[in-house]
GULO-399772 format. One record per residue (C-alpha): residue number from 1; residue in one letter; x, y, z. Coordinates in Angstrom, 1 decimal. Layout:
BEGIN
(NUM a (X Y Z))
...
! end
This chain:
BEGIN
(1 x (19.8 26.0 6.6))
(2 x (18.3 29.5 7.4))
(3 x (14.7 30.1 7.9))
(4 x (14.6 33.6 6.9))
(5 x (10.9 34.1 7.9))
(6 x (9.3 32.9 10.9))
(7 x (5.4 31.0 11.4))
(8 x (2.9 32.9 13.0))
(9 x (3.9 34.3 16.9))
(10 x (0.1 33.2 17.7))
(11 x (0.4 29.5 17.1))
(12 x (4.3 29.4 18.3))
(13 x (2.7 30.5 22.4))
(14 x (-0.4 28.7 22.5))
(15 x (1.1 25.3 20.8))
(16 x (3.6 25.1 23.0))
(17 x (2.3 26.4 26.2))
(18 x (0.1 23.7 25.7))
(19 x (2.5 21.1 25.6))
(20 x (4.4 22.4 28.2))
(21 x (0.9 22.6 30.3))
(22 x (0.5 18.8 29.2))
(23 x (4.4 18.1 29.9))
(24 x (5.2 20.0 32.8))
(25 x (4.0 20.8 36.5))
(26 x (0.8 22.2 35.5))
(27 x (-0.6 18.7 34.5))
(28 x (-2.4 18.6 38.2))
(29 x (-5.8 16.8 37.8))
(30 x (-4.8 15.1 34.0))
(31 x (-4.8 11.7 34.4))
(32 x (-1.7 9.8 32.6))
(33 x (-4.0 8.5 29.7))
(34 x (-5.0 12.1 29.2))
(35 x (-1.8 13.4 29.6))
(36 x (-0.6 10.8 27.0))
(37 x (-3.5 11.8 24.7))
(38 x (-3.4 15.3 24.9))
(39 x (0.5 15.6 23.7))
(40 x (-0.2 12.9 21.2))
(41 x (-3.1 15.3 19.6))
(42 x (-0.6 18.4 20.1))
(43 x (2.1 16.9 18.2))
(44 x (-0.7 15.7 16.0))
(45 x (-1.5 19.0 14.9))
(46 x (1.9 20.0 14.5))
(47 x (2.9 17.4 12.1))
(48 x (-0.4 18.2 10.1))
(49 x (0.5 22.3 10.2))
(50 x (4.3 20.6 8.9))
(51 x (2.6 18.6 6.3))
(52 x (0.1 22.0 5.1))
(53 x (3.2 24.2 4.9))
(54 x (5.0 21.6 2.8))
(55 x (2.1 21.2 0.4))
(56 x (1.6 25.1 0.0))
(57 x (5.9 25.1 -0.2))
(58 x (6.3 27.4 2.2))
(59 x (9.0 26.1 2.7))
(60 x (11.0 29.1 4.9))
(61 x (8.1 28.7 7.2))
(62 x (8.1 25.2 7.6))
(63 x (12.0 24.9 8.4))
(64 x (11.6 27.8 11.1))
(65 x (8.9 25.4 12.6))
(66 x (11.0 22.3 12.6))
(67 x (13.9 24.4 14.1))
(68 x (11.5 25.5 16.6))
(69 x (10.5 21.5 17.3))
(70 x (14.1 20.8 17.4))
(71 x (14.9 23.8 20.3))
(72 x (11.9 22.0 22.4))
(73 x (13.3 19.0 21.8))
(74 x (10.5 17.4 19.9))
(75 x (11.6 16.5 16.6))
(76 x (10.9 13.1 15.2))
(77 x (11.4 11.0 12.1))
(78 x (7.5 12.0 11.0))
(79 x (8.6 15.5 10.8))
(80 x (12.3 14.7 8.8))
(81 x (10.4 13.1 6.4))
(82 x (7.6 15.5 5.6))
(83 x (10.1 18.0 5.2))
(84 x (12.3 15.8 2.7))
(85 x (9.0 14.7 1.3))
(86 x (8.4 18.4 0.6))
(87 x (11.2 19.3 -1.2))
(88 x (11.8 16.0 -2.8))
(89 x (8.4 16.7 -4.4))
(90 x (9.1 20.5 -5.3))
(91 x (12.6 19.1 -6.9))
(92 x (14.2 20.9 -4.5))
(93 x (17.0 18.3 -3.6))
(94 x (19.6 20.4 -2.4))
(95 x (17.3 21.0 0.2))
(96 x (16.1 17.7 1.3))
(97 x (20.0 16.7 1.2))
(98 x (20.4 19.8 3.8))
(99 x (17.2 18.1 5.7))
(100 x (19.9 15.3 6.8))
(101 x (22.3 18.2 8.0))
(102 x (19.7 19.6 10.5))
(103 x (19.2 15.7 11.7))
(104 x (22.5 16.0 12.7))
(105 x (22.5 19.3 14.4))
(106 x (19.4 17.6 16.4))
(107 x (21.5 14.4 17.4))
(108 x (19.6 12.2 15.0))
(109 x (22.3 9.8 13.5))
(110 x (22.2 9.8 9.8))
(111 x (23.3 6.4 8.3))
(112 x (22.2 3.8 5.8))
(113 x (19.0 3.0 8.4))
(114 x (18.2 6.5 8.4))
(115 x (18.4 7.1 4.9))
(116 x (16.6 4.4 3.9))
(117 x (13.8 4.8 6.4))
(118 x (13.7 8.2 4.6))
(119 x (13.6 7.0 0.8))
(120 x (10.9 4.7 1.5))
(121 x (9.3 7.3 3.0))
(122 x (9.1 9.1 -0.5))
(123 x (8.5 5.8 -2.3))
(124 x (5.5 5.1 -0.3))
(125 x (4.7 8.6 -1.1))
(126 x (4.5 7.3 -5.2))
(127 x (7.8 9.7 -5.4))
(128 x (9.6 7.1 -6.9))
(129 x (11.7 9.4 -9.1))
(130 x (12.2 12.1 -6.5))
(131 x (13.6 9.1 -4.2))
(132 x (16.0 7.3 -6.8))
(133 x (17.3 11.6 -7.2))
(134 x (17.7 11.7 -3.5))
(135 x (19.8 8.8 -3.4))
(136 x (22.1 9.6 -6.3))
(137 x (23.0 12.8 -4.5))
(138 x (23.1 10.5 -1.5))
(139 x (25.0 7.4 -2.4))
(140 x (28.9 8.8 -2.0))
(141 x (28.0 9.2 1.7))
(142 x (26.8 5.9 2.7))
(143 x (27.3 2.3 1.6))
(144 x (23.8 1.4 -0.2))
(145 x (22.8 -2.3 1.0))
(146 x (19.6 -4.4 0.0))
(147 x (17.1 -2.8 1.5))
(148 x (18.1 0.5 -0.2))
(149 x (17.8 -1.3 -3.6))
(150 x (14.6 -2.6 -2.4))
(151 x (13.2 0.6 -1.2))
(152 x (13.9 2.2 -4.3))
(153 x (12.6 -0.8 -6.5))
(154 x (9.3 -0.3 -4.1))
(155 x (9.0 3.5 -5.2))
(156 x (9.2 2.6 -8.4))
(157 x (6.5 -0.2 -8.6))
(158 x (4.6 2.2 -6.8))
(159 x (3.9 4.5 -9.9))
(160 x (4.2 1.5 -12.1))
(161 x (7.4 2.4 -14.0))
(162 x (8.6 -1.4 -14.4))
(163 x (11.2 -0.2 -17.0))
(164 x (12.5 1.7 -13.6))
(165 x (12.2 -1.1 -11.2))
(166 x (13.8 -3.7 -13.9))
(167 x (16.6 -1.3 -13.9))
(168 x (17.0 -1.7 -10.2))
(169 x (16.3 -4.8 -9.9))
(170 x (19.4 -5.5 -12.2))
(171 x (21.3 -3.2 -10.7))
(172 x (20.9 -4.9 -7.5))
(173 x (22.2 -7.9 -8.6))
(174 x (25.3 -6.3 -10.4))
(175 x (26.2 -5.1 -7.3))
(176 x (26.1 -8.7 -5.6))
(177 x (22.7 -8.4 -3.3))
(178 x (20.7 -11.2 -3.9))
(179 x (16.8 -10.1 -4.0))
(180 x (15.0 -11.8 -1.1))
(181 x (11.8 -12.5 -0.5))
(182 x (10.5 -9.6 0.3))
(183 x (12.1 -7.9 -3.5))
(184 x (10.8 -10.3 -4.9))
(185 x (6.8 -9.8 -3.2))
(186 x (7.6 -5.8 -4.1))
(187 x (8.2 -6.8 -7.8))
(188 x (5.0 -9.4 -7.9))
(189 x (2.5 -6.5 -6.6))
(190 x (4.7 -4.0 -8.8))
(191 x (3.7 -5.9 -12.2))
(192 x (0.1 -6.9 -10.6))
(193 x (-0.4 -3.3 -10.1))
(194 x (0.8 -2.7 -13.8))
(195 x (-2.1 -5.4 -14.9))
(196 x (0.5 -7.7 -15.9))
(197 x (-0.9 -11.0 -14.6))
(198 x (0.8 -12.8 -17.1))
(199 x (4.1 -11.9 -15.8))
(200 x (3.1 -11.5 -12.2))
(201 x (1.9 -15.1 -12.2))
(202 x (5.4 -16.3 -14.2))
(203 x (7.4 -15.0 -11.5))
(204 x (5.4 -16.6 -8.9))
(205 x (5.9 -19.8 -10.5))
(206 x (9.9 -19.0 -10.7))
(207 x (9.7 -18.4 -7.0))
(208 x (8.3 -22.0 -6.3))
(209 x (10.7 -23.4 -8.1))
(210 x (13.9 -21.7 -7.9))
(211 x (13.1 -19.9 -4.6))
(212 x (12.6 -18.1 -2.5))
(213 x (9.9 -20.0 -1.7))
(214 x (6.4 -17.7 -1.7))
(215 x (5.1 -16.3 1.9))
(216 x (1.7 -16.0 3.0))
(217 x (2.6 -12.1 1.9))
(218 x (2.9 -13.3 -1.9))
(219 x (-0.3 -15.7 -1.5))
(220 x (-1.7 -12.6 -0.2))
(221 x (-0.8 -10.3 -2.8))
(222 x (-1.9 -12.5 -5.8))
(223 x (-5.1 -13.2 -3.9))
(224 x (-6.1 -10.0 -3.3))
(225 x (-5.9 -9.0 -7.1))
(226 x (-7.9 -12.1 -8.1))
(227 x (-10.6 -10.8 -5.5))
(228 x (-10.2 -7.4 -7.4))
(229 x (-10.8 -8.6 -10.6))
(230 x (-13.6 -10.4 -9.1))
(231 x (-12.0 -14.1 -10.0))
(232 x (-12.7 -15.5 -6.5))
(233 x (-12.3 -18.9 -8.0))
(234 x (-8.8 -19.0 -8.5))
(235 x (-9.0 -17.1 -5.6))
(236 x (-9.6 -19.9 -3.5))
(237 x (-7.6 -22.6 -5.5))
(238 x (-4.6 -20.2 -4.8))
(239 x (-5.7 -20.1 -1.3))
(240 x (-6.0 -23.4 -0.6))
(241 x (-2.2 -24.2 -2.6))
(242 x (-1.0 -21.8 -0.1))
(243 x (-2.3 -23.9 3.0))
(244 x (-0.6 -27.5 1.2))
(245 x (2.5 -25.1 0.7))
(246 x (2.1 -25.3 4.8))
(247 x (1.7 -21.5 4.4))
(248 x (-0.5 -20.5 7.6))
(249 x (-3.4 -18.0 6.6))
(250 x (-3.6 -14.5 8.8))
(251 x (-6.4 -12.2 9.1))
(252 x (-4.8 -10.3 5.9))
(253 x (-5.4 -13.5 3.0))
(254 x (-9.1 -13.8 5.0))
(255 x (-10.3 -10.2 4.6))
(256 x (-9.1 -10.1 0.8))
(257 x (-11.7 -13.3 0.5))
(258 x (-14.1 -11.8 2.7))
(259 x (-14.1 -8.2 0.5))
(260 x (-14.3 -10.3 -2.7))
(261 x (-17.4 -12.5 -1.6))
(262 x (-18.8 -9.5 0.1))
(263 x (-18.8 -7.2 -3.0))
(264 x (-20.5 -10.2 -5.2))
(265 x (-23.3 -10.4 -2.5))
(266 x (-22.2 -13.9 -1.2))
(267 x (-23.0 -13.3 2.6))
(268 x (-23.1 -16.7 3.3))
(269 x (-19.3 -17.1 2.1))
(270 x (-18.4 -14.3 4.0))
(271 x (-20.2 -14.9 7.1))
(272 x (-18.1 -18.5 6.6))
(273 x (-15.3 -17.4 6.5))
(274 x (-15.5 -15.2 9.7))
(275 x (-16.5 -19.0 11.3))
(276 x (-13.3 -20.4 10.2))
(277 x (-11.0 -17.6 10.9))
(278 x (-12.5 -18.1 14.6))
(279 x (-12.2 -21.8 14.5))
(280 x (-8.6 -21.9 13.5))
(281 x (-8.1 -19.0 15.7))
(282 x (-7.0 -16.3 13.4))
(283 x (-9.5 -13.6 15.2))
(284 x (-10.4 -10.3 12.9))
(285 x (-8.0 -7.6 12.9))
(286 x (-8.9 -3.8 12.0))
(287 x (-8.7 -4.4 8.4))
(288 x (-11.0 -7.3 8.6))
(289 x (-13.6 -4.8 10.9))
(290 x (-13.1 -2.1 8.4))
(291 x (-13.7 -3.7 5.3))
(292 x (-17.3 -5.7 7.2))
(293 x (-18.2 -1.7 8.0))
(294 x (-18.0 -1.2 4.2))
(295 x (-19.3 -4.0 2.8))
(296 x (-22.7 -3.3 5.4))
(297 x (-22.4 0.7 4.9))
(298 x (-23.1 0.0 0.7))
(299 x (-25.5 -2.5 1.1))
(300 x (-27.4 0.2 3.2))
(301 x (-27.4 -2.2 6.4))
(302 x (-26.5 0.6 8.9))
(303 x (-27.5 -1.3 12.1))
(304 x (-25.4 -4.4 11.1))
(305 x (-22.7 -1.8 10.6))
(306 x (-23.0 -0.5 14.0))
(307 x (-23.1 -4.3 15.4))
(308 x (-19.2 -4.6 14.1))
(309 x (-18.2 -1.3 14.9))
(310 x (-19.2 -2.0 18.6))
(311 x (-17.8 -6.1 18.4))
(312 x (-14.6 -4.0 17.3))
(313 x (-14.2 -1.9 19.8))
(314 x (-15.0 -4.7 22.4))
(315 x (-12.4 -6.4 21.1))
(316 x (-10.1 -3.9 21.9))
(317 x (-9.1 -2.7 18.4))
(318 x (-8.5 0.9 18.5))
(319 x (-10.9 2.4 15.4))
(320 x (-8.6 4.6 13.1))
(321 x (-10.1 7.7 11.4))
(322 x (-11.2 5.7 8.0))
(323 x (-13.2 3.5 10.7))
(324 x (-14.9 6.9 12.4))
(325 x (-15.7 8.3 8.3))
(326 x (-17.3 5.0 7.6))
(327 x (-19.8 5.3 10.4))
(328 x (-20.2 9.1 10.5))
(329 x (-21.2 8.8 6.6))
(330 x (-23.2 5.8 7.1))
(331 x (-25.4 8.1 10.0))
(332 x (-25.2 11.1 8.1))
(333 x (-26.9 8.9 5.1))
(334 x (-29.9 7.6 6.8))
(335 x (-30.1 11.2 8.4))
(336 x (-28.9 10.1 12.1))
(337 x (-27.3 13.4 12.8))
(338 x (-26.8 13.4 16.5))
(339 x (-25.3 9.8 16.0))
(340 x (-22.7 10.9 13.5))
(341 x (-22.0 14.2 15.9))
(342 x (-21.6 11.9 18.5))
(343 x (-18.9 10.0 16.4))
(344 x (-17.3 13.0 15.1))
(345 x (-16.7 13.5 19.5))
(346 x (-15.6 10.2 20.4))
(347 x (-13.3 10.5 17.6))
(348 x (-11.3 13.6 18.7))
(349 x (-11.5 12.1 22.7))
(350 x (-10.1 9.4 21.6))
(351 x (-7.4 11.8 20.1))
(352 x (-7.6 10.3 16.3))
(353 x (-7.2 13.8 13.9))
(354 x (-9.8 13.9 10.7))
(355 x (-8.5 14.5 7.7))
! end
């Protein structure tokens, strides 16, 4: 695969004298968190330039640049799939099959793992047809096992084609793969997704009673759609089943209950179940942080807002960039500017890139 046309000369020196300045002997006074930080941004930025030329489809341009990557040896699977990504997306699938041809040039070992790490990728990316393309041109090279049929059943539910994902799901049994548990979680949020409770809730029930038994991820899934739809009661009846079922909550099932009280205006419920999840030792997780920031940011409570962004980072949860938007728009709203710039610069110390 032939670049043809190369990126710009003034971003090829500076990027990667940089990284050779972070990489090399001319570290000197970083220290090793700095060190670790400052290639993490680096690469950071590449990956983002790798995603903007794949978007524009400039496509010559963005293979040079991996080439380039792959000569300072700093390839990874982010930048395999952006490029795949890319050209799965511009229906250009002879060259996203050519993508896996330049993995092995770079040493990267191309088998079912790979592949399906890769058509996830695009499924994830609600490229659910581009994905099942890929693997047709795909499947007389490798042996296809359940996960692949579950990856691609995944992209499918994704953009809500269940005509697709029936297919597969048939097809996976055909074949002799048995859908597990976590096929049969992809197919419950696929028809949830679809609004088809009805159905969604009928295959629940055929999971209690033929198997496999439901997870705290199905409990989770159905619960959060109830909280959606604003039905916290059966929200909690489902909850509670799940802990007879000897299901043990997580910080997930809490924070889909916490969102749904929260957005009805029922503190005290919320502020109960942040008691409970304490008590039974379940502590808040980022998600659970994120979606208190929220909930405080729209009901215009900006100081309570700042209370759990600071209890989260004193818990050592490392804020991600949806965390530093929440607070910069919440300061920015009540006209706190030099508290939202001084977000905006703990958020690139901290080496998190805004999007």
């Amino acid at each position: 695969m032939s670049a043809g046309s190369t990126y710009p000369t003034i971003w090829s020196s500076r990027c990667w004298n940089g990284f050779a300045m972070l990489g090399g002997r001319r570290i000197g006074s970083f220290s090793g968190r700095g060190k670790k930080q400052g290639i993490r941004m680096i690469l950071g930025l590449i990956i983002r330039l790798m995603a903007i030329l794949g978007k524009t489809r400039q496509f010559e341009t963005m293979v040079a640049l991996l080439e380039e990557m792959g000569e300072k040896g700093v390839l990874t699977m982010d930048t395999f799939s952006i490029a795949i990504k890319a050209f799965a997306a511009a229906k250009e699938r002879k060259k996203a099959v050519g993508i896996f041809e330049l993995m092995k040039r770079y040493n990267f070992k191309v088998g079912v793992d790979m592949i399906n790490c890769l058509l996830d990728t695009l499924g994830r990316a609600k490229l659910g047809k581009e994905a099942q393309a890929l693997f047709e041109k795909l499947k007389d090279r490798f042996s296809p096992n359940l996960q692949t049929h579950t990856v691609l059943l995944n992209g499918w539910c994704r953009v809500k084609n269940l005509m697709e994902a029936g297919r597969v799901w048939n097809e996976m049994i055909d074949e002799g793969f048995k859908p597990d548990i976590v096929a049969h979680n992809i197919m419950l949020e696929g028809l949830l997704r679809a609004k088809k409770r009805s159905d969604g809730i009928k295959l629940f029930e055929v999971m209690k009673a033929k198997g496999p038994s439901p997870n705290i991820r199905s409990y989770t899934i159905l619960i959060r759609d109830l909280c959606k739809q604003m039905q916290m009661k059966e929200a909690v009846d489902y909850f509670d089943e799940m802990l007879d079922s000897g299901c043990k909550p997580d910080a997930a099932v809490y924070t889909c209950l916490i969102t749904g009280f929260g957005n009805q205006k029922k503190m005290d419920e919320v502020y109960g179940l942040l008691k409970e999840m304490k008590e039974n030792g379940y502590p808040p997780d980022g998600h659970t942080y994120n979606a208190l920031i929220k909930l405080m940011i729209n009901r215009k409570m900006p100081d309570d807002a700042v209370r759990i962004y600071e209890k989260m980072v004193q818990s050592g949860i490392q804020p991600t960039v949806h965390t530093y938007n929440m607070m910069i728009k919440s300061y920015f709203q009540t006209r706190n500017y030099e508290m939202g710039c001084a977000v905006w610069d703990e958020m690139g110390q901290e080496g998190v890139l805004p999007r």
